[in-house]
DSSP file (Angstrom, degrees, kcal/mol; ACC not computed):
  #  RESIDUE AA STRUCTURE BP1 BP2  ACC     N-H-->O    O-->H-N    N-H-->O    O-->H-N    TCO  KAPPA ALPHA  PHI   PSI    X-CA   Y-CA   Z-CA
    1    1 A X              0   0    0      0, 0.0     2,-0.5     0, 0.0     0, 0.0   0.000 360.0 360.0 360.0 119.5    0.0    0.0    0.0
    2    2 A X        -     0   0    0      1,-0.0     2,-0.6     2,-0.0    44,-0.1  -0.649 360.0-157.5 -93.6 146.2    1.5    3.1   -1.0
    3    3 A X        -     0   0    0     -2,-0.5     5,-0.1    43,-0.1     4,-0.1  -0.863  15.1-122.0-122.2 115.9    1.1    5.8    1.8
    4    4 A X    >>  -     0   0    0     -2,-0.6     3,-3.5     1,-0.1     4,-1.8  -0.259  19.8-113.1 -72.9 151.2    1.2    9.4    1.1
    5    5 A X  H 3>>S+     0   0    0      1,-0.3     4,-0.9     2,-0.3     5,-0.6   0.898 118.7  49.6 -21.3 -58.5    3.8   12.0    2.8
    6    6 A X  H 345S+     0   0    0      1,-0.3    -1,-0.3     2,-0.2    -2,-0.1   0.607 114.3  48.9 -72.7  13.3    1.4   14.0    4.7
    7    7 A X  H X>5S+     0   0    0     -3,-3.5     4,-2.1     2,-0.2     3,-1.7   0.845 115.5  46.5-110.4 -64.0    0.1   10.3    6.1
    8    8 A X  H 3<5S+     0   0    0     -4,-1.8    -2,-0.2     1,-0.3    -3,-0.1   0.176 114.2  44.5 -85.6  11.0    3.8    9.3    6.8
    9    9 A X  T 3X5S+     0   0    0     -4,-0.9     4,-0.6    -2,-0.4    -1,-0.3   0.305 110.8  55.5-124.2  -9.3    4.6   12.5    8.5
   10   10 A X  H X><S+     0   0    0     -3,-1.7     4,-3.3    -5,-0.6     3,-2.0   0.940 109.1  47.9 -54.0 -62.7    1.4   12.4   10.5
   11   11 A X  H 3X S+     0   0    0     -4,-2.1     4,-2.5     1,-0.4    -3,-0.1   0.842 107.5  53.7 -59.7 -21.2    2.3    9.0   11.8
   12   12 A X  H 3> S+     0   0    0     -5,-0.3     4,-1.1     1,-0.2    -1,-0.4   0.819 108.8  52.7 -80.1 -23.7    5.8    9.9   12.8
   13   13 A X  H <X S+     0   0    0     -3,-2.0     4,-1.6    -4,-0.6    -1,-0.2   0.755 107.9  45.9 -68.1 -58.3    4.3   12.7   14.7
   14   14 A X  H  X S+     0   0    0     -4,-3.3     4,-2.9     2,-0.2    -2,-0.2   0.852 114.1  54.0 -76.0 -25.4    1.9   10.7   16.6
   15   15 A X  H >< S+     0   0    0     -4,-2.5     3,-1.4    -5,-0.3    -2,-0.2   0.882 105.3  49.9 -31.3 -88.0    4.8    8.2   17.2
   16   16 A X  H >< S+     0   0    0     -4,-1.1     3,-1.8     1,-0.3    -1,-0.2   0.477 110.1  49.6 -22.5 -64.0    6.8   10.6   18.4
   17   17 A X  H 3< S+     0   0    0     -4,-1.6    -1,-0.3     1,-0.2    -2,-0.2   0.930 107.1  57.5 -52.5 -62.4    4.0   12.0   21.0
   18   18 A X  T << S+     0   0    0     -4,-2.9     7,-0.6    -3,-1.4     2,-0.3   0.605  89.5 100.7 -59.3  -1.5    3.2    8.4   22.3
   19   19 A X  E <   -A   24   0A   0     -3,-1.8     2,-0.5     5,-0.2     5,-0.3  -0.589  57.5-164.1 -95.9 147.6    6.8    8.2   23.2
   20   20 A X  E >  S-A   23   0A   0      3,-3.2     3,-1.5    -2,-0.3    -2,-0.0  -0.954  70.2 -20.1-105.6 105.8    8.1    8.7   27.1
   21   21 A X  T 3  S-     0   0    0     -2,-0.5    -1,-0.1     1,-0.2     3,-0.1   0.927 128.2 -48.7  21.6  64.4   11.8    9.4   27.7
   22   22 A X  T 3  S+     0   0    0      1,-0.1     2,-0.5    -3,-0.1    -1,-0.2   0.333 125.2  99.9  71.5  -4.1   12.8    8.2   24.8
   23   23 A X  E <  S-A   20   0A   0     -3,-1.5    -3,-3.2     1,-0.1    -1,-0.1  -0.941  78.7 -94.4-159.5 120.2   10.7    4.9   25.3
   24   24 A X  E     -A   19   0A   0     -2,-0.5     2,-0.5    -5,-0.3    -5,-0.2   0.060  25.6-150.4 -23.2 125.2    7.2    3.8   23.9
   25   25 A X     >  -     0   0    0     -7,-0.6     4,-0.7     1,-0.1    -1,-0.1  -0.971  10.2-164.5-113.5 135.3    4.3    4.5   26.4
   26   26 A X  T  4 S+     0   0    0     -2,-0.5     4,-0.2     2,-0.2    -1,-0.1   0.642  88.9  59.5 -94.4 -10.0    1.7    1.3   25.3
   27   27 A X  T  > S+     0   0    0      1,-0.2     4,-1.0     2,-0.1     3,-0.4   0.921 106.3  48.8 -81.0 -29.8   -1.2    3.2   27.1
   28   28 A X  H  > S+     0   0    0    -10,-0.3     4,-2.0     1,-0.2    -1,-0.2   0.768 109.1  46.4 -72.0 -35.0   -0.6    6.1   24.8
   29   29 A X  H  < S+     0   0    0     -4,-0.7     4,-0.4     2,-0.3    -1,-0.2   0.192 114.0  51.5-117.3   6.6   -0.6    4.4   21.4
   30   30 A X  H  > S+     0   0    0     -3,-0.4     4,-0.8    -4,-0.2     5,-0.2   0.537 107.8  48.6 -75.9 -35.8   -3.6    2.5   22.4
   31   31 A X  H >X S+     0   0    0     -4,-1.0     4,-4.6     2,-0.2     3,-2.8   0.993 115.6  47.5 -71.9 -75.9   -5.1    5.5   23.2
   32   32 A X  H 3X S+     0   0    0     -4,-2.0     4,-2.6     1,-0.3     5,-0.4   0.818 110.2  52.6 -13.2 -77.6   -3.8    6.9   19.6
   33   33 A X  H 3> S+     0   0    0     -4,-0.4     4,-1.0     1,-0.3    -1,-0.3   0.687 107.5  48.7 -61.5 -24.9   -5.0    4.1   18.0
   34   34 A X  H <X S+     0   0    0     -3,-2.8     4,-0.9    -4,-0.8    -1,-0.3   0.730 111.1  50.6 -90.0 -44.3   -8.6    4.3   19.5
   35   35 A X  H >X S+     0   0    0     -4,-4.6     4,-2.5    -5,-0.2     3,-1.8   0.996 103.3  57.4 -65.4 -55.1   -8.9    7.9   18.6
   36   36 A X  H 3X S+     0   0    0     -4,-2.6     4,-0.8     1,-0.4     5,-0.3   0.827 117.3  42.4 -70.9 -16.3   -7.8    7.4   14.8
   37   37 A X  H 3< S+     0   0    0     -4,-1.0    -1,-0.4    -5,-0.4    -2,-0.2   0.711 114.4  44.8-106.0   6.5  -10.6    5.0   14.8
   38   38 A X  H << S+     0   0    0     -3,-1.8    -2,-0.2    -4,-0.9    -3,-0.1   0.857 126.1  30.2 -17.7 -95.5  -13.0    6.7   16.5
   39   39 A X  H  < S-     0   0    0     -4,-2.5    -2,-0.2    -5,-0.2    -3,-0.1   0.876  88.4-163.0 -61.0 -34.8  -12.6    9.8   14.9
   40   40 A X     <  -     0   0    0     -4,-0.8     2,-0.5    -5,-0.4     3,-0.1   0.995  19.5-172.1  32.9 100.1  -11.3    8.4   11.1
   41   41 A X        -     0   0    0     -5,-0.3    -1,-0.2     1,-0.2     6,-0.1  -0.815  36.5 -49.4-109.9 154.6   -9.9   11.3    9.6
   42   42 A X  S    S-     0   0    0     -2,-0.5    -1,-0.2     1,-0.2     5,-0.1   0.436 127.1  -3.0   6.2 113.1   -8.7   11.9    6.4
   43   43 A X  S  > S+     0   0    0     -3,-0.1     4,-0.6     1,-0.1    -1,-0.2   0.939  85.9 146.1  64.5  39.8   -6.2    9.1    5.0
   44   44 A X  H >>  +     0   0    0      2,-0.2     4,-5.3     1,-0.1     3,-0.6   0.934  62.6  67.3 -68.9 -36.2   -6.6    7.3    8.8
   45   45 A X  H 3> S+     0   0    0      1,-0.3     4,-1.1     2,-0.2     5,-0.3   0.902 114.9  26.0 -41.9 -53.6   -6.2    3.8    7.0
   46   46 A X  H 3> S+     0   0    0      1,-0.2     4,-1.4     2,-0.2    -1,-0.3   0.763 115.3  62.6 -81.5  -6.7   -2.3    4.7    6.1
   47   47 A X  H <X S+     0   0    0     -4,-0.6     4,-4.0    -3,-0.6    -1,-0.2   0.930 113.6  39.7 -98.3 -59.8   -2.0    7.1    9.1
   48   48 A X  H  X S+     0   0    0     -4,-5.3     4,-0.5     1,-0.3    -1,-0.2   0.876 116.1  45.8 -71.6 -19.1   -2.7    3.6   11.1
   49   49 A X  H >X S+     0   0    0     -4,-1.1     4,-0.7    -5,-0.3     3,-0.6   0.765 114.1  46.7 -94.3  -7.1   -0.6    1.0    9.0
   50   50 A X  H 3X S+     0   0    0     -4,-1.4     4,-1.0    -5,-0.3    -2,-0.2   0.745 113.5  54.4-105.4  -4.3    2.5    3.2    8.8
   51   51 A X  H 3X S+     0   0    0     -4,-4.0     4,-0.7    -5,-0.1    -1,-0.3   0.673 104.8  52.3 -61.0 -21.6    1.8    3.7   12.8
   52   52 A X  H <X S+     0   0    0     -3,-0.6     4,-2.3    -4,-0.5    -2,-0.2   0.659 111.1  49.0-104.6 -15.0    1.8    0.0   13.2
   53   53 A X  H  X S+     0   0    0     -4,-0.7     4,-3.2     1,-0.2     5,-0.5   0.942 105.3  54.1 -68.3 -54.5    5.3   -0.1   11.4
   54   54 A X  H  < S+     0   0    0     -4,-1.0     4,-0.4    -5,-0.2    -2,-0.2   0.651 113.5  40.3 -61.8 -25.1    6.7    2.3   13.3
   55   55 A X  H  X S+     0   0    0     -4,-0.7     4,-2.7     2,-0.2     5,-0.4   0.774 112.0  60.3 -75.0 -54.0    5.8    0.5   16.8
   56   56 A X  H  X S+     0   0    0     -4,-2.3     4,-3.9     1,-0.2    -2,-0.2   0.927 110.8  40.6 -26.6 -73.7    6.7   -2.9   15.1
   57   57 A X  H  X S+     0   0    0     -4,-3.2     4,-1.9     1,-0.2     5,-0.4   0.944 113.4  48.2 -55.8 -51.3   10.2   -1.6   14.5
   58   58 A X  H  > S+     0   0    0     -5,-0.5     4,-3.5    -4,-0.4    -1,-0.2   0.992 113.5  54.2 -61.2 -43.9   10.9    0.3   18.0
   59   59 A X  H  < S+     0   0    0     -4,-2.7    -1,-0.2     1,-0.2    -2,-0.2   0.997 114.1  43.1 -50.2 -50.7    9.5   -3.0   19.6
   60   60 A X  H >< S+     0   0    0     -4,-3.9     3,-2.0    -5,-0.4    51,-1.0   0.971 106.6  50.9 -47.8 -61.4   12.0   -4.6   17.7
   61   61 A X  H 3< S+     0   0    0     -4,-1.9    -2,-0.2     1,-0.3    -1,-0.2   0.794 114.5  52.8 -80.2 -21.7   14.9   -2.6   18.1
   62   62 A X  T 3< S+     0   0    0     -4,-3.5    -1,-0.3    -5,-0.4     2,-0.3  -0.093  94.3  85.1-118.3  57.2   14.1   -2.8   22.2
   63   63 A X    <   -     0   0    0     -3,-2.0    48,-1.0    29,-0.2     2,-0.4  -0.864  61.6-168.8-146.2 112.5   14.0   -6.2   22.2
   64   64 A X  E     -bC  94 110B   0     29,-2.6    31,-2.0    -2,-0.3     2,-0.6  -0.870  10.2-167.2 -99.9 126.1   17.2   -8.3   22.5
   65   65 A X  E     -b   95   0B   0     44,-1.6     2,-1.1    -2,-0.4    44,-0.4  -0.856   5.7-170.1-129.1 110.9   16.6  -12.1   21.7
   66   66 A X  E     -b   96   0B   0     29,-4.7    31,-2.4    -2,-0.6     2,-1.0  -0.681   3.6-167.1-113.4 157.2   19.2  -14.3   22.6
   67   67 A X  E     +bD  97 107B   0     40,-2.2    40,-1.0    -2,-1.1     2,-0.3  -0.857   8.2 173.4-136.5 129.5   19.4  -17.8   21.6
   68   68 A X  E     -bD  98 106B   0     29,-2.6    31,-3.9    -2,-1.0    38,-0.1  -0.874  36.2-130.0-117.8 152.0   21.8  -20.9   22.9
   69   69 A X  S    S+     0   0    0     36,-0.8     2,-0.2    -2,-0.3    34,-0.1   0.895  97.7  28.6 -87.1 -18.0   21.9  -24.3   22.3
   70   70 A X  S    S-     0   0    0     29,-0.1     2,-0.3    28,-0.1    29,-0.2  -0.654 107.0 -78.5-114.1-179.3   22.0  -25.3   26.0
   71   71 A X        -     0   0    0     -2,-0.2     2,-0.4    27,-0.1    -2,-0.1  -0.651  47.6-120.1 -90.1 129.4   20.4  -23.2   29.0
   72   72 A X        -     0   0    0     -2,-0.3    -1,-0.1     1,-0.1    24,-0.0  -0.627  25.1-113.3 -92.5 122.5   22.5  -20.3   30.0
   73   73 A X    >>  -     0   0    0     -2,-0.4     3,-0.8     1,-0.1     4,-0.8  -0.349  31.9-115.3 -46.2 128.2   23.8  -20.2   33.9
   74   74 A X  H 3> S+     0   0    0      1,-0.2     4,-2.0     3,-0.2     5,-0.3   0.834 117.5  64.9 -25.4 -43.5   22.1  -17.2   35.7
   75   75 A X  H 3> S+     0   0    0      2,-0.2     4,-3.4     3,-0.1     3,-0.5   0.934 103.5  42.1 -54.7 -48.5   25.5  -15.8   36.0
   76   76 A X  H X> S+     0   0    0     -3,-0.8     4,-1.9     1,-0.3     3,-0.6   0.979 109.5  60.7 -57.0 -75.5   25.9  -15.4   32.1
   77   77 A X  H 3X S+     0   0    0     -4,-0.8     4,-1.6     1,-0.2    -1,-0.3   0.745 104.5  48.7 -17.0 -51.5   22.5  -14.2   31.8
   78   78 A X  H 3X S+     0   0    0     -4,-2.0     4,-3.8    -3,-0.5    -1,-0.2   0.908 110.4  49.0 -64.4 -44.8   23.3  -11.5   33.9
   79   79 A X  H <X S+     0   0    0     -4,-3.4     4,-2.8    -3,-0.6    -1,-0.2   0.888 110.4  47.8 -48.5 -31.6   26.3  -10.6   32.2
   80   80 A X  H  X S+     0   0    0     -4,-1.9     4,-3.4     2,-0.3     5,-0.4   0.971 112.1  51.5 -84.1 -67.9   24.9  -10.5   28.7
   81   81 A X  H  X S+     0   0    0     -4,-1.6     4,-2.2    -5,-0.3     5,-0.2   0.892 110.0  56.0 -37.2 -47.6   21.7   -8.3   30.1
   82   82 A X  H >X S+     0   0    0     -4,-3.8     4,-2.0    -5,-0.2     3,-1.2   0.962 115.7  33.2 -47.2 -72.9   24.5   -6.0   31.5
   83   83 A X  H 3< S+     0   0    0     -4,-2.8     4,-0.4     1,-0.3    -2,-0.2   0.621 111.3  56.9 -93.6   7.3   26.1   -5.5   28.4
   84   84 A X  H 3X S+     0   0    0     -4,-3.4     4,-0.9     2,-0.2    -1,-0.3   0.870 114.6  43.9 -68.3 -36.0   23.3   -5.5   26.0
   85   85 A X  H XX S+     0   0    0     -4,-2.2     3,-1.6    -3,-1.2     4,-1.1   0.953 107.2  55.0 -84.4 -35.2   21.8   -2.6   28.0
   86   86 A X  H 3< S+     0   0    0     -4,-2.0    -1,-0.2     1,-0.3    -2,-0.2   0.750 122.6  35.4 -80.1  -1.9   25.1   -0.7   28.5
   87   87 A X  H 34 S+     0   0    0     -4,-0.4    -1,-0.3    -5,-0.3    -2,-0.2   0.678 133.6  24.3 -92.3 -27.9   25.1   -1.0   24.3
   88   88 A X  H << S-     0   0    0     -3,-1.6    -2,-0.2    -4,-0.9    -3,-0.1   0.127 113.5-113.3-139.4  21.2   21.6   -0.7   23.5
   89   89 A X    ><  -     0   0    0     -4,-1.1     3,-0.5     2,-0.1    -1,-0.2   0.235  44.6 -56.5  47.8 174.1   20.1    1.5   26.9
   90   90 A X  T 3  S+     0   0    0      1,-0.3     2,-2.8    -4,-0.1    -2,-0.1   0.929 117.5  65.1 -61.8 -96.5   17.9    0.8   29.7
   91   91 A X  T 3   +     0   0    0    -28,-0.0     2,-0.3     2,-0.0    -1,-0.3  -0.210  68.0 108.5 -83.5  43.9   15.0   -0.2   27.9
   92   92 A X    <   -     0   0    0     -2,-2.8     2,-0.5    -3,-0.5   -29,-0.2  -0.556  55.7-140.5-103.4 179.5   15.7   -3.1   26.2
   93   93 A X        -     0   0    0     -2,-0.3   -29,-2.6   -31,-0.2     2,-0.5  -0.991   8.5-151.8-125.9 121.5   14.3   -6.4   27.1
   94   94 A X  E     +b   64   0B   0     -2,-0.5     2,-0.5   -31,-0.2   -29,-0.2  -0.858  16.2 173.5-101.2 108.5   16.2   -9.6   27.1
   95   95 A X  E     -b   65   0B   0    -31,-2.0   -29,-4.7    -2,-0.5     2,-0.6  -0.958  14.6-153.2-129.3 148.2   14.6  -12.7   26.5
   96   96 A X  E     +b   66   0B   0     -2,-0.5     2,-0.3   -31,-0.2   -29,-0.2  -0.663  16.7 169.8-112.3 161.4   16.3  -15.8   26.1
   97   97 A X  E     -b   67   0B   0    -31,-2.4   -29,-2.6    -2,-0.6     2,-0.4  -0.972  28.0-127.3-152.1 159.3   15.5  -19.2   24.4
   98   98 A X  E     -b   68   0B   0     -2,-0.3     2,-0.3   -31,-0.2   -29,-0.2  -0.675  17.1-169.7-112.4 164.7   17.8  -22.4   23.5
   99   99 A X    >   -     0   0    0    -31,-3.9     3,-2.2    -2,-0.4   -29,-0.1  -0.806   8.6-159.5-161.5 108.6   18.0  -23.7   19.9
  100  100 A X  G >  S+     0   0    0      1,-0.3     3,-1.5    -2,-0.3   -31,-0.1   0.753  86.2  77.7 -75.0 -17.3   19.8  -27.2   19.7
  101  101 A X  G 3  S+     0   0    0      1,-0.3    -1,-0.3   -33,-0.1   -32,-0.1   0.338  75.6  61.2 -95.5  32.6   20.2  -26.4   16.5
  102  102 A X  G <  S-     0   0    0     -3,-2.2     2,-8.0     3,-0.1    17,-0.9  -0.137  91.3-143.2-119.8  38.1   23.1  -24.0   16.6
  103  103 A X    <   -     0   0    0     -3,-1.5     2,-0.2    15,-0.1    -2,-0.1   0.250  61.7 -19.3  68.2 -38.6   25.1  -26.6   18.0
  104  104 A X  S    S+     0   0    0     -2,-8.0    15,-1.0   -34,-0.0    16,-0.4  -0.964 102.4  62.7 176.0 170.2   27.1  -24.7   20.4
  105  105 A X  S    S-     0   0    0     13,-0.2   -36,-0.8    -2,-0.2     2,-0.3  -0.013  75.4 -90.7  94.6 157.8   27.9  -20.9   20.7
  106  106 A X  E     -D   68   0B   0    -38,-0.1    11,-2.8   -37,-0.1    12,-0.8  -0.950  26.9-163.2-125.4 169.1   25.4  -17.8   21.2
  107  107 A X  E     -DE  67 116B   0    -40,-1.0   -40,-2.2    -2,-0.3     2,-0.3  -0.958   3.8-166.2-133.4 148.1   23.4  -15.5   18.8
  108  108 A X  E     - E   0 115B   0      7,-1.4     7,-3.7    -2,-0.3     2,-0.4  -0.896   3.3-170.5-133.2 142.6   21.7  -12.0   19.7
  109  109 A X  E     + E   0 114B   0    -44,-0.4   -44,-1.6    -2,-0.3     5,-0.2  -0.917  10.7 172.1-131.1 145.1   19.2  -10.3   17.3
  110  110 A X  E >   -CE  64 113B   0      3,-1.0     3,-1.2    -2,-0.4     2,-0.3  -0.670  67.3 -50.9-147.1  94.2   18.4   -6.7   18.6
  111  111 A X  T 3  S-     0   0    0    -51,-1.0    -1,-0.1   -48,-1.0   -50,-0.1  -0.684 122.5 -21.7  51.7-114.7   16.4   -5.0   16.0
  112  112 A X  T 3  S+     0   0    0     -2,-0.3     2,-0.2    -3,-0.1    -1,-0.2   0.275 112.6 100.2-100.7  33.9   18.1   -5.4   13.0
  113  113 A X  E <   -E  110   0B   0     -3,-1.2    -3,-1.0     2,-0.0     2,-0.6  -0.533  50.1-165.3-103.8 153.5   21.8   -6.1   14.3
  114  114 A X  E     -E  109   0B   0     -2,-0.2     2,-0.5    -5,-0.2    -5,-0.2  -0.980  11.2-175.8-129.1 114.3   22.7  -10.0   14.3
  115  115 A X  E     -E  108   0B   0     -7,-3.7    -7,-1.4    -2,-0.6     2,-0.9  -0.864  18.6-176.8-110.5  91.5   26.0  -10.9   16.4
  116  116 A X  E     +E  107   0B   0     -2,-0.5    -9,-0.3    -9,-0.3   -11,-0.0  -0.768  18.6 160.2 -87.2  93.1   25.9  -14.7   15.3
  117  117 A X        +     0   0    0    -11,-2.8   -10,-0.2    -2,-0.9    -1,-0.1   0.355  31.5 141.2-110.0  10.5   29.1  -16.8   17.3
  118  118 A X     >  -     0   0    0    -12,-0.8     4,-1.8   -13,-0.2   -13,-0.2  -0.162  62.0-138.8 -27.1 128.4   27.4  -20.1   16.7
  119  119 A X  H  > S+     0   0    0    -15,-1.0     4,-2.1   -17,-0.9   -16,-0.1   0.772 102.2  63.7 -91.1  -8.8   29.4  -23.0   15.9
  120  120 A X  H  > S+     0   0    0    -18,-0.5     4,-1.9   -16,-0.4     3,-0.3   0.994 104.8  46.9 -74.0 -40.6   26.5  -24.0   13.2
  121  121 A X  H  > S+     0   0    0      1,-0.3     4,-1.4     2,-0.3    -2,-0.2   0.776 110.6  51.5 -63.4 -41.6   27.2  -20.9   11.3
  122  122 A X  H  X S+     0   0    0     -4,-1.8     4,-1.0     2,-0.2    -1,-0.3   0.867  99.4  55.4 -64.8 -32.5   30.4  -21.4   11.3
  123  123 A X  H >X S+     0   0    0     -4,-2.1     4,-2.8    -3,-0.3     3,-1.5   0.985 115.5  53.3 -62.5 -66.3   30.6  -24.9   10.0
  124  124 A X  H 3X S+     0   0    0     -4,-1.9     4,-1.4     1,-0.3    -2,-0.2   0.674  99.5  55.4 -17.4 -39.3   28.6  -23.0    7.2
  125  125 A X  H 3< S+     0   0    0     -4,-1.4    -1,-0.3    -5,-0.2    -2,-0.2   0.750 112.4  37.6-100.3  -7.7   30.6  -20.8    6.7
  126  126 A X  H X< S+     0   0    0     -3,-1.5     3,-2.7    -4,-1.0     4,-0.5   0.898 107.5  69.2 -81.5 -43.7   33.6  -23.1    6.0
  127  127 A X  H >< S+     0   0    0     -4,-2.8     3,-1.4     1,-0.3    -2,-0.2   0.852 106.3  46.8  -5.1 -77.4   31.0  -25.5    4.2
  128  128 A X  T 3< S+     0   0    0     -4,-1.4    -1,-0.3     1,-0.3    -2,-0.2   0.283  99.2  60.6 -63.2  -9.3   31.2  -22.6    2.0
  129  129 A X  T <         0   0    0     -3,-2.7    -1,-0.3     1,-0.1    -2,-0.2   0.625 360.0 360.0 -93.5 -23.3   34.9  -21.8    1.5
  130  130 A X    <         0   0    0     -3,-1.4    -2,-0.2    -4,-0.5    -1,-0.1   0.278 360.0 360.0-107.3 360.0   35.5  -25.1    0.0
């Protein structure tokens, strides 16, 4: 759907207004969302999908996913939360999850940044050299 300017500089607007020190307020951009459909003004339809983008992606980008093949000791877990927030601020969220199928090794997705040290991806990537 293509979404005109003044719709895509609306939504960044209202973004921008639902936001709290820097950080997403969800009561606010419920509230937002309940008015544009309430009221449905002019162009709301793109007003509201290129809103729903724009929350996707910030959700994203403060949400750090880490994945292991075995279960990570509290202690590492703490470490990793330490330095994912002193990289990425306060208001990210860590969850973690095991995946037997990277063999060994961790990978972290944080919005669209990938730090992959997995030993499957590395066997791939000599797989691929040869």
């Amino acid at each position: 759907m293509k979404i005109s300017k003044q719709a895509q500089r609306t939504a960044r607007q209202v973004f921008r207004n639902c936001q709290v020190d820097g950080l997403l307020d969800e009561g606010r951009v419920r509230q937002v969302f309940a008015l544009l459909l309430a009221q449905k003004p002019h162009r709301y339809l793109e007003i509201l999908s290129r809103l729903h983008r724009l929350v996707k992606l910030d959700l994203e980008r403060h949400t750090a996913q880490v994945e292991s093949a075995t279960p990570l000791s509290v202690e590492v877990q703490t470490r990793m939360i330490g330095r994912i927030k002193k990289i990425y601020g306060a208001g990210v969220e860590v969850v973690f999850s095991q995946n037997p199928l990277l063999l060994g090794g961790v990978r972290l997705k944080v919005g669209s940044d990938l730090y992959d040290g997995s030993i499957r991806t590395r066997l791939e990537q000599l797989e691929q050299s040869f």
